[in-house]
MMTF fields as JSON, N, C-alpha, C and O atoms, coordinates in Angstrom:
{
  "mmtfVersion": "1.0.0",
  "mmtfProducer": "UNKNOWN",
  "numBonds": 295,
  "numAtoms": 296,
  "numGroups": 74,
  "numChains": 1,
  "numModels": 1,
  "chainsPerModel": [1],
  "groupsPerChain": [74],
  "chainIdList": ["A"],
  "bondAtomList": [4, 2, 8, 6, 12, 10, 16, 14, 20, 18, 24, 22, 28, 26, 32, 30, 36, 34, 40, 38, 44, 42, 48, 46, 52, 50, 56, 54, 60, 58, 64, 62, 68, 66, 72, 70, 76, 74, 80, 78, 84, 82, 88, 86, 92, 90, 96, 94, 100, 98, 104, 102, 108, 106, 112, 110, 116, 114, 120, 118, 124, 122, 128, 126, 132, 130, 136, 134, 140, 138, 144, 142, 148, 146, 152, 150, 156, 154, 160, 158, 164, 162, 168, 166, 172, 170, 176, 174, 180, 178, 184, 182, 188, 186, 192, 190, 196, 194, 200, 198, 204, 202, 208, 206, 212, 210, 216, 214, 220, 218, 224, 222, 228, 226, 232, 230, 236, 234, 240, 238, 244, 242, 248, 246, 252, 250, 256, 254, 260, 258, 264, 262, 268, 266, 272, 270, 276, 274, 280, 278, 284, 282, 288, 286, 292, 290],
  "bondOrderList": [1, 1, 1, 1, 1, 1, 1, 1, 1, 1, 1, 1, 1, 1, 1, 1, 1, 1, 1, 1, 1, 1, 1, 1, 1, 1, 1, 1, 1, 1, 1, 1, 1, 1, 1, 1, 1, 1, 1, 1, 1, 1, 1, 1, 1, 1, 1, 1, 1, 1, 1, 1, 1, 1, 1, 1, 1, 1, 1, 1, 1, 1, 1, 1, 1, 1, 1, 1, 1, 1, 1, 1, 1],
  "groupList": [{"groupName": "UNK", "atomNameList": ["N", "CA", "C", "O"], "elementList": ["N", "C", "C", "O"], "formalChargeList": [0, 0, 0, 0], "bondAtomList": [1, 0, 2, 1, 3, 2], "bondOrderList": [1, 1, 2], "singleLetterCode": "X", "chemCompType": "L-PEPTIDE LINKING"}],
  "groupTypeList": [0, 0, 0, 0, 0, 0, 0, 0, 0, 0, 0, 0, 0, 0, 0, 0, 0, 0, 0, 0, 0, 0, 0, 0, 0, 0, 0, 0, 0, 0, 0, 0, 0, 0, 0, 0, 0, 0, 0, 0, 0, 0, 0, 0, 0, 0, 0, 0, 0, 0, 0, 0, 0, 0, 0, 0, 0, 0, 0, 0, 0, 0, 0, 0, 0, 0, 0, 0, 0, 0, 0, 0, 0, 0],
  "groupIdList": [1, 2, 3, 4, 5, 6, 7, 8, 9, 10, 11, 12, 13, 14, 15, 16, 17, 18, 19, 20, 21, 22, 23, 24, 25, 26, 27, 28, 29, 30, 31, 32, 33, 34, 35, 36, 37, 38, 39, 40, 41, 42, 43, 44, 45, 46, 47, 48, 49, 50, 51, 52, 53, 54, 55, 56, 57, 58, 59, 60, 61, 62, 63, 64, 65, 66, 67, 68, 69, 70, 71, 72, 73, 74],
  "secStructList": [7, 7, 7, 7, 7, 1, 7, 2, 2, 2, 2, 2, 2, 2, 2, 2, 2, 2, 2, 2, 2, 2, 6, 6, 6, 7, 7, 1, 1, 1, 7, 6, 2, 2, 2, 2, 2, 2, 6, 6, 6, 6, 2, 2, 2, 2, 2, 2, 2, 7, 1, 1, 2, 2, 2, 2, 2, 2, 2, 2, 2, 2, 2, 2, 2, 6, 6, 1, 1, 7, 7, 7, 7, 7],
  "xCoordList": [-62.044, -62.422, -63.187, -62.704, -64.017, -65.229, -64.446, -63.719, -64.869, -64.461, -66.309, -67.446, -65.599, -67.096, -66.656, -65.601, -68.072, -67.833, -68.504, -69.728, -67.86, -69.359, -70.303, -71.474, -69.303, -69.977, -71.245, -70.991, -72.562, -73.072, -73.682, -74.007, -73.917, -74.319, -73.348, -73.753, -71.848, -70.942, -70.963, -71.359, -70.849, -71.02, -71.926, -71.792, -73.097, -74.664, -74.25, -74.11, -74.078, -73.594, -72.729, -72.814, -71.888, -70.687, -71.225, -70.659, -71.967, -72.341, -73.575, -73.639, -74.62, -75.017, -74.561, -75.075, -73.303, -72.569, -72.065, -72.245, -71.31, -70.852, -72.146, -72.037, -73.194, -74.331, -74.59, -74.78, -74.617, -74.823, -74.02, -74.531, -72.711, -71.652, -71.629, -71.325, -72.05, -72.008, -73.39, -73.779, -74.032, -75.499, -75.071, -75.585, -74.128, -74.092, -73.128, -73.026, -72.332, -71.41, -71.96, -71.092, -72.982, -73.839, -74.222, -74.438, -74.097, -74.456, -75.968, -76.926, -76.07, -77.674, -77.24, -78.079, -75.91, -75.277, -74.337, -73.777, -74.34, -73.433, -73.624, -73.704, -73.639, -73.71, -72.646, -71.701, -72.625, -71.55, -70.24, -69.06, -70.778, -69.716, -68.134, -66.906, -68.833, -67.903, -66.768, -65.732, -67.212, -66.722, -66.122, -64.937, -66.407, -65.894, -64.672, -63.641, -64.98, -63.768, -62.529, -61.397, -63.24, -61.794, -61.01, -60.065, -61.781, -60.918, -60.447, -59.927, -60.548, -60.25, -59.129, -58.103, -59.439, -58.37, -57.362, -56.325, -57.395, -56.184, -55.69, -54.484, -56.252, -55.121, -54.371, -53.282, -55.601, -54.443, -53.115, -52.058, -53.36, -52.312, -51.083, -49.941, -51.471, -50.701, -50.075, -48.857, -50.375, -50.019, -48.713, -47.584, -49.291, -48.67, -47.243, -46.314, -47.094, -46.233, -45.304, -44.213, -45.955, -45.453, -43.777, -43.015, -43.301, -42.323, -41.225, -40.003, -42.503, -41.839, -43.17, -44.372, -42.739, -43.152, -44.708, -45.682, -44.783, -46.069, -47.155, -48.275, -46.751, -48.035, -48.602, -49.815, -47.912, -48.699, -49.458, -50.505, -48.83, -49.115, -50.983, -52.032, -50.664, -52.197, -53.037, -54.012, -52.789, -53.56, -53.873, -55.066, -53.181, -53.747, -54.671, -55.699, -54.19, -55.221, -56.54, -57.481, -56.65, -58.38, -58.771, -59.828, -57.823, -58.556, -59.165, -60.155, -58.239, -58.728, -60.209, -61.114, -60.111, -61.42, -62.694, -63.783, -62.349, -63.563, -64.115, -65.005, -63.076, -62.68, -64.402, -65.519, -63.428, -64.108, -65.266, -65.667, -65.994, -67.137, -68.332, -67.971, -69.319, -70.28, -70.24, -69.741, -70.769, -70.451, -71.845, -72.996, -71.234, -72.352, -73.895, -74.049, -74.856, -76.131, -75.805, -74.824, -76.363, -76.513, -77.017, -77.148],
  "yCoordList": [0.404, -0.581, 0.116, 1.119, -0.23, 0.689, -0.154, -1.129, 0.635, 0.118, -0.224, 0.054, -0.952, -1.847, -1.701, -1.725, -1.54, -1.167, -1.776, -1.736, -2.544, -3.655, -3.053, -3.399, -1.443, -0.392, 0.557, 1.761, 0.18, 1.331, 2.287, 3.258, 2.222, 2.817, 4.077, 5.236, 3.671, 5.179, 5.274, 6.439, 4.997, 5.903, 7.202, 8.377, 6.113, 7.214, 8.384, 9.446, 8.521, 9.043, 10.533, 11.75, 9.568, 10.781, 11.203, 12.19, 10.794, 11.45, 12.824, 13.816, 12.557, 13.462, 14.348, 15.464, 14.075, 14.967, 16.074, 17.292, 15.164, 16.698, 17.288, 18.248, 16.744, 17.397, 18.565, 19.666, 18.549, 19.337, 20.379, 21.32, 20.468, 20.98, 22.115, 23.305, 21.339, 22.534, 23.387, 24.374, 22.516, 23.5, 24.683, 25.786, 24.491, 25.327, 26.564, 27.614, 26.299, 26.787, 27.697, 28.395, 27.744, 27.86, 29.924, 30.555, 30.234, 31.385, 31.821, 31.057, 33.165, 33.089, 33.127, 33.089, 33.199, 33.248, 31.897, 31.491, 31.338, 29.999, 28.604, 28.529, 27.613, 26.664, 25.778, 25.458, 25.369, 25.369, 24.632, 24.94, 23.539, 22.483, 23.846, 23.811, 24.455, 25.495, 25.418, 24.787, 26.487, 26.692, 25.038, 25.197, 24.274, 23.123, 22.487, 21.945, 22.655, 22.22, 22.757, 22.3, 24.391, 25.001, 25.522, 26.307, 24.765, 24.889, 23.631, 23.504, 22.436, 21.217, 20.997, 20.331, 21.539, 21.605, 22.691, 22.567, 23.6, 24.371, 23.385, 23.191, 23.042, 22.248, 20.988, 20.574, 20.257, 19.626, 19.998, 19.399, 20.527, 21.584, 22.064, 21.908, 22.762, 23.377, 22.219, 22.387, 21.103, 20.109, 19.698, 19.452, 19.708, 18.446, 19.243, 18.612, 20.685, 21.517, 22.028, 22.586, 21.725, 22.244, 22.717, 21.752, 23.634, 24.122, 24.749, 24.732, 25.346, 25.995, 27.207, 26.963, 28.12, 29.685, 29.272, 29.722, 28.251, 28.239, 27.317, 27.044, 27.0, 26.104, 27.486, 27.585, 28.659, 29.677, 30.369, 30.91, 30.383, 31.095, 30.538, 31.156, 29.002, 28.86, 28.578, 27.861, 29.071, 29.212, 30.503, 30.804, 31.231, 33.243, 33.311, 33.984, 32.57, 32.432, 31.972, 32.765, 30.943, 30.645, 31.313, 31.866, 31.612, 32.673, 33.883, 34.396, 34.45, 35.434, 35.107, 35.905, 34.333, 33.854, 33.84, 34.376, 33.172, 32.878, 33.79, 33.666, 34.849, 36.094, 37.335, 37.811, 37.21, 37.868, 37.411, 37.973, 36.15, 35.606, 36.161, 36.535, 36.073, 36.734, 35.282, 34.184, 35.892, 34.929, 33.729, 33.828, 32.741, 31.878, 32.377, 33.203, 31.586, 32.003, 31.318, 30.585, 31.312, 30.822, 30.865, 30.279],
  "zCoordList": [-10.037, -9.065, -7.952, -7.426, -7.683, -6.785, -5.692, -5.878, -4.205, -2.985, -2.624, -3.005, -1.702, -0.872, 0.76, 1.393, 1.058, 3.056, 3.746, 3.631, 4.699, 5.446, 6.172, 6.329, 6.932, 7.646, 6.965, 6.979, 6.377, 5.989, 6.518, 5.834, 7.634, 9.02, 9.158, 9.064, 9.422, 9.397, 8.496, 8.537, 7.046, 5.846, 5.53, 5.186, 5.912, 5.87, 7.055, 6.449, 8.075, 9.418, 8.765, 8.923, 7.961, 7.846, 6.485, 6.014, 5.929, 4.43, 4.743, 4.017, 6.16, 6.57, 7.202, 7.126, 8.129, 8.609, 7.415, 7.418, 6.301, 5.228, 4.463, 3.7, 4.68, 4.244, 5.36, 4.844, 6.204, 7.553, 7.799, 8.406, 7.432, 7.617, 6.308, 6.379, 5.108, 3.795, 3.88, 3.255, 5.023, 5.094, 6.027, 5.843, 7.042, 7.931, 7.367, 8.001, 5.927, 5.591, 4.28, 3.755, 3.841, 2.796, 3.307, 4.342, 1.758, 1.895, 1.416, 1.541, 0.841, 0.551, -1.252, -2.152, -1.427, -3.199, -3.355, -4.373, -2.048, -2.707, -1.511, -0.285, -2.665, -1.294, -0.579, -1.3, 0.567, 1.396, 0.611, 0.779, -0.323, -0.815, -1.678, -1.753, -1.956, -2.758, -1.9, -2.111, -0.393, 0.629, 1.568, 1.861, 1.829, 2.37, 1.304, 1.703, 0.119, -0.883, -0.834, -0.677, -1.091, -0.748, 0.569, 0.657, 1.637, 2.909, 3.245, 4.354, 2.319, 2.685, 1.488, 1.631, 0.539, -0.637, -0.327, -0.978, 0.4, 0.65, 2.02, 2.168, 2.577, 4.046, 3.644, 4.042, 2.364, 2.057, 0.887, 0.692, 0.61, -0.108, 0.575, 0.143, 1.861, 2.751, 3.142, 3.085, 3.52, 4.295, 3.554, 3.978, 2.2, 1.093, 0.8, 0.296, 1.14, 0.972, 2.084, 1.961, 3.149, 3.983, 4.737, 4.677, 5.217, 5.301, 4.04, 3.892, 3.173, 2.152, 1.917, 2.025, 1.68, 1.227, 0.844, 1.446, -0.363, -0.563, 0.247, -0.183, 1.18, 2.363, 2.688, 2.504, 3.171, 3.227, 2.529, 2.886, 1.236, 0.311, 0.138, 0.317, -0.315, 0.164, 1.028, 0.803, 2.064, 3.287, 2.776, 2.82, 2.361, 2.632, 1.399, 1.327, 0.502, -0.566, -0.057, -0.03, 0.283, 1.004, 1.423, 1.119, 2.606, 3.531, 3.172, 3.694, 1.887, 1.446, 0.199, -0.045, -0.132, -1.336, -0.206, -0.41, 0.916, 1.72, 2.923, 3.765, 2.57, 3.761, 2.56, 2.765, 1.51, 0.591, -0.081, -1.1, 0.561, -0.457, 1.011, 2.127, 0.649, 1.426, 2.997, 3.245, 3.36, 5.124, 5.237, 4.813, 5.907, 6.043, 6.83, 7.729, 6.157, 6.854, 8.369, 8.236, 9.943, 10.872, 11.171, 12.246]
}
């Protein structure tokens, strides 16, 4: 079942915003969505877990994948 939005104005808005955001996050070997997935997929992870061993566990994991992937262009 597809969803429908009367708003298409903030849609477009926020669809350029995560366009903007994976641009700013973008390396010269990868582009930002890689990086925005897996810092949005580990918080909600962490979240969904939270107050047990592994909410951290994947936080240190991201941090470390994105610690270790080459750094955004700016």
């Amino acid at each position: 079942m597809a969803r429908h939005s009367g708003d298409h104005g903030a849609h477009r808005t926020y669809t350029e915003g995560v366009q903007d955001f994976t641009q700013r996050l973008a390396t010269d070997d990868e582009d930002g969505i890689a990086r925005l997935c897996t810092m949005l997929g580990a918080l909600v992870l962490a979240r969904a877990t939270k107050d047990s061993p592994l909410s951290e566990q994947i936080l240190s994991a991201a941090r470390t994948a994105l610690s270790a992937a080459p750094q955004p262009r700016v």
